[in-house]
PAZAPA-4460 file (N, C-alpha, C; in steps of 0.05 Angstrom, whole numbers, plus 32768, in hexadecimal, padded with zeros to 4 digits):
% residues 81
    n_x    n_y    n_z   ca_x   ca_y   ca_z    c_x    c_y    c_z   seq   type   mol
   890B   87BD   8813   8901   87A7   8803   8907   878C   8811     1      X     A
   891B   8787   881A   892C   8772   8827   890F   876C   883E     2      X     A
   8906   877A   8856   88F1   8779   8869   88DC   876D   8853     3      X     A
   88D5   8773   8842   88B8   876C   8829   88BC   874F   8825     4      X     A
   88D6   874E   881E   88DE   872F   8813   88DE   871A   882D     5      X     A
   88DE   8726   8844   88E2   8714   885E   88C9   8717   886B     6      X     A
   88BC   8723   886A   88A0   8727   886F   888C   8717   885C     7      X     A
   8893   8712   883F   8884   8703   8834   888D   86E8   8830     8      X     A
   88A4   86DE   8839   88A9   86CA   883C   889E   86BA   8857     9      X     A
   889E   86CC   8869   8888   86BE   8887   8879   86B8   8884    10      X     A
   8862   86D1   8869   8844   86C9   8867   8840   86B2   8860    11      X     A
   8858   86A7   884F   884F   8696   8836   8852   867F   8848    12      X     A
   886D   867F   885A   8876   8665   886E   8858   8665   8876    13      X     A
   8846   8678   888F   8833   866F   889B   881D   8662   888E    14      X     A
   881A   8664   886E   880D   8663   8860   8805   8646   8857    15      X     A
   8823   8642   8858   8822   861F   884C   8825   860F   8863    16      X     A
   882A   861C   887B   882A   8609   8893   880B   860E   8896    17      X     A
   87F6   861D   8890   87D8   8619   8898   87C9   8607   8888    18      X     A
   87D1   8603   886D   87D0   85F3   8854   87D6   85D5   8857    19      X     A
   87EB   85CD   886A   87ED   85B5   8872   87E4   85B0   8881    20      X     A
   87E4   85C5   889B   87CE   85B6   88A4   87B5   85B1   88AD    21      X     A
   87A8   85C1   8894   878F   85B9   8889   8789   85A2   887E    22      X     A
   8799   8597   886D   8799   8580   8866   87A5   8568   8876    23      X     A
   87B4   856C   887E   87BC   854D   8895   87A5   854D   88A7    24      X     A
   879D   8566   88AE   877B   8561   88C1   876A   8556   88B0    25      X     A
   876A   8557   889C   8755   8542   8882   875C   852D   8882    26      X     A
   8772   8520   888C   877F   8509   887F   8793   8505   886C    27      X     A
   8798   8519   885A   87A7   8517   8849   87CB   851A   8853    28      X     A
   87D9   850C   8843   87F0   850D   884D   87FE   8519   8839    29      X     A
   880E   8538   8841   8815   854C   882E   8837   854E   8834    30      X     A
   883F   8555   881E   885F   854F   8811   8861   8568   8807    31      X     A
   8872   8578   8810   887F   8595   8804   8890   8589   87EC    32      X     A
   888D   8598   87DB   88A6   859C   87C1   88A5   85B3   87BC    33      X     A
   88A2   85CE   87C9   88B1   85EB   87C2   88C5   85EE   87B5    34      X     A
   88D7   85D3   87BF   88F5   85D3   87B9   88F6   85C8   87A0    35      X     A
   88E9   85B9   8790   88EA   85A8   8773   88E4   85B8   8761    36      X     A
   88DE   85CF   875D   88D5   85DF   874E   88C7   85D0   8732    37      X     A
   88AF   85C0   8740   8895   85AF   8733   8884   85C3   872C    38      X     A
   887A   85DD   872F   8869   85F0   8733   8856   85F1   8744    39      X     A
   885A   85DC   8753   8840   85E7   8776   8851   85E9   878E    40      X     A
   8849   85E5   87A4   8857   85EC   87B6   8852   85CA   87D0    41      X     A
   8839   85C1   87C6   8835   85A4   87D2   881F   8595   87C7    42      X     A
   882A   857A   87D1   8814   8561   87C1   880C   8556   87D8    43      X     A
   87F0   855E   87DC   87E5   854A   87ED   87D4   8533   87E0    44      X     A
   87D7   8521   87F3   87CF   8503   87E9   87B0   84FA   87F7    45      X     A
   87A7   84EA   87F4   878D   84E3   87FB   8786   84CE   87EF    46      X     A
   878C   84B9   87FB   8784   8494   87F1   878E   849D   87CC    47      X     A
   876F   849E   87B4   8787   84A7   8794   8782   84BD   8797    48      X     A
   8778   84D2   87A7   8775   84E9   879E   879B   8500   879B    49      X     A
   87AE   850D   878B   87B4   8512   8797   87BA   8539   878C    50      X     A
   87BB   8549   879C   87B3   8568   8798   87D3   856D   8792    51      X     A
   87CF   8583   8782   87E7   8591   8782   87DF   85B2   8785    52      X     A
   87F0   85BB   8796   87DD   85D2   87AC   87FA   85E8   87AD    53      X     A
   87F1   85FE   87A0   8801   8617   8798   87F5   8625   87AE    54      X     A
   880B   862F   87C2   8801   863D   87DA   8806   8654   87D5    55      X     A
   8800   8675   87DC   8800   8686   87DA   87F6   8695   87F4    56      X     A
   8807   869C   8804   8802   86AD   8817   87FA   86C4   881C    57      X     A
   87E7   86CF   881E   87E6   86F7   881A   87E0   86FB   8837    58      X     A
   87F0   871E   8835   87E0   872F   8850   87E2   874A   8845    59      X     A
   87D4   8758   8846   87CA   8772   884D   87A9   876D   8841    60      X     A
   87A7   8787   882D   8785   877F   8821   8784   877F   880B    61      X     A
   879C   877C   87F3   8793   876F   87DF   8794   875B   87E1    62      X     A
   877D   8746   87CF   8783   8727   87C7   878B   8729   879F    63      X     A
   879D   8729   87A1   87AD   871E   8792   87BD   870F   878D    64      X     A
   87C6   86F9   8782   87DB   86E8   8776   87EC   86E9   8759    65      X     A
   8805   86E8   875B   881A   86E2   8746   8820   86C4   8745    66      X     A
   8816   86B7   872A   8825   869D   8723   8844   86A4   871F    67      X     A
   8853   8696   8723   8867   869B   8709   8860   8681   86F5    68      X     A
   8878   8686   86E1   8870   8673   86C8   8872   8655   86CE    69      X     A
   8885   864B   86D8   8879   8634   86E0   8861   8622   86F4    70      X     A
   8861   8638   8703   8844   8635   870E   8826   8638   86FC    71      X     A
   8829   864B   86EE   881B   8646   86CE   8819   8630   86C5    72      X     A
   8833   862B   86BB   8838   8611   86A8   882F   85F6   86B7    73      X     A
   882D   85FA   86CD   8826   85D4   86E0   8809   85E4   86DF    74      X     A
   87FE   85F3   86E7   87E3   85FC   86EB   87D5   85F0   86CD    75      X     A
   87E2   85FC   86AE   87D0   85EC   869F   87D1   85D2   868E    76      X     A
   87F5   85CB   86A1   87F3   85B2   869B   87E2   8597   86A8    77      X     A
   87D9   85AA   86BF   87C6   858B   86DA   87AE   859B   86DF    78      X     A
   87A0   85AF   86CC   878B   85B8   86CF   876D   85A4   86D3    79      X     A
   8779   858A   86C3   875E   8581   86C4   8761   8564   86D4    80      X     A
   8776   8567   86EE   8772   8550   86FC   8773   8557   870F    81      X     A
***
C-alpha cells in the first residue's frame, strides 16, 4: 500500500505542476494553497478573473475522481462564480 500512496502522490505532484503551467503560459498568475485546507488545490488569477482549480491526477485506465467533503463543500459553495 505504502508504493500506492507514493505513487499517487507523484501523479498528483506531476499533475499540478502541468496545471500551472498551463496557466502561467495563459498569463495567469497561480498560488498553491494545498496546504490551507480552502478545498482546491490553487487560485489562479487573471486581471478580475480569479479560478479556484481542484487538481486531480490519474494513471492507469479508469477516469475516476474522489472529492472529499470539503472539496464538496467549496465546490457548492463557489459553484456559481
Amino acid at each position: 500500500m505504502r508504493f500506492r500512496e507514493r505513487r499517487a502522490d507523484r501523479v498528483e505532484q506531476a499533475a499540478v505542476k502541468e496545471v500551472v503551467a498551463y496557466y502561467r503560459k495563459h498569463g495567469y498568475r497561480v498560488d498553491s494553497v494545498e496546504q490551507d485546507n480552502v478545498g482546491w488545490d490553487l487560485t489562479a488569477v487573471l486581471g478580475k478573473r480569479e479560478l479556484k482549480l481542484e487538481v486531480k491526477g490519474l494513471s492507469g485506465d479508469q477516469v475516476t475522481v474522489e472529492l472529499t467533503p470539503n472539496e464538496y463543500k467549496s465546490l457548492q459553495q463557489y459553484k456559481d462564480h
